[in-house]
C-alpha positions, -999 to +999 in steps of 0.1 A: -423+217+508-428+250+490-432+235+456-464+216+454-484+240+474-506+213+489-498+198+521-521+168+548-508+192+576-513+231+569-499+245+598-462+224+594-455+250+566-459+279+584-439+266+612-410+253+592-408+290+568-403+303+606-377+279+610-360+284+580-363+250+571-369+234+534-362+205+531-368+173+558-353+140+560-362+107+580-351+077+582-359+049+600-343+033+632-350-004+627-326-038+642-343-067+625-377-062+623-380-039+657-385-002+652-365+015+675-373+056+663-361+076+636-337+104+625-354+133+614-328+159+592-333+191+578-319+217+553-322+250+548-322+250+516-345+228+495-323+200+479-327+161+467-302+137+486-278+119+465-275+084+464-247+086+481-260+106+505-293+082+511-266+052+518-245+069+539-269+083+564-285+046+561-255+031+573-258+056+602-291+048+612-279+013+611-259+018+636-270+046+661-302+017+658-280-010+672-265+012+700-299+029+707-314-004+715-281-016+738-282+018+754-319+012+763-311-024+775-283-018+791-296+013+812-325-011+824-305-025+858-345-052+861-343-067+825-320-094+832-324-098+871-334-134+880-318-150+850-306-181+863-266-187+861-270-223+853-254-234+817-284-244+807-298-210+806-274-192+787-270-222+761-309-218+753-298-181+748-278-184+728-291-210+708-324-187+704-298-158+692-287-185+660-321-191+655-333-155+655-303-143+635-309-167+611-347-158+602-341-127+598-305-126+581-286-105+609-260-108+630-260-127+666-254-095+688-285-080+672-305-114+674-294-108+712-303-072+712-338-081+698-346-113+721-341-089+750-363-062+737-389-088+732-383-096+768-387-062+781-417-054+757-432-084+774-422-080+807-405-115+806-376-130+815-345-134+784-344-165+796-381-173+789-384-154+753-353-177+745-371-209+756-399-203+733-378-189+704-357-228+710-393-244+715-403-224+681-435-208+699-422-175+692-404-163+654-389-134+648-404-139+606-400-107+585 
């Protein structure tokens, strides 16, 4: 930040001198191809991250992505009241977590994490973003 002189936000340098900080970091909270937030570091010191350092804290983001997005779910007592109990239901869900887990190359639990965040986004039923994902009305494409 002190190096180039130039910045798109003038006032950011001013604040972050009084700060004491040099050097920011962010990285991207993502689970598939749902942005969940970021992580936002900083240093006091002006420094490059290491490779290393870059897949490390990538790894982390990984994860605190995955339980940020359960967390979220699971803190939400409406999302998955009047899902119907029948086997039916839960099959389709299932079935829509393959199919979403295989478009996008990622595990089940977060093809089931994201069908549910596409339910809540929507203000739909699990049960009804998992009929369309089995009906292929909705994809989850890159």
């Amino acid at each position: 930040m002190d190096r180039d002189g130039g910045t798109d936000w003038p006032n950011v340098r001013e604040a972050f001198r009084a700060l004491d900080i040099r050097a920011l970091y962010a990285f991207p909270l993502f689970v598939g191809n749902l942005n969940v937030g970021s992580v936002d570091m900083y240093a006091h010191e002006p420094r490059q991250l290491s490779l290393a350092d870059v897949e490390d804290v990538t790894v982390l983001a990984e994860i605190a992505s995955r339980q940020l997005l359960r967390r979220a779910l699971d803190d939400l007592d409406n999302v998955e009241e009047g899902l119907p109990d029948g086997p039916h239901s839960r099959r389709e869900i299932h079935q829509a977590s393959g199919m979403v887990a295989a478009q996008l190359s990622i595990a089940p639990d977060d093809a089931l994490l994201l069908l549910r965040g596409r339910a809540f986004s929507s203000s739909r039923s699990v049960s009804e973003v998992a009929a369309d994902v089995v009906a292929r009305r909705l994809t989850f494409d890159p």
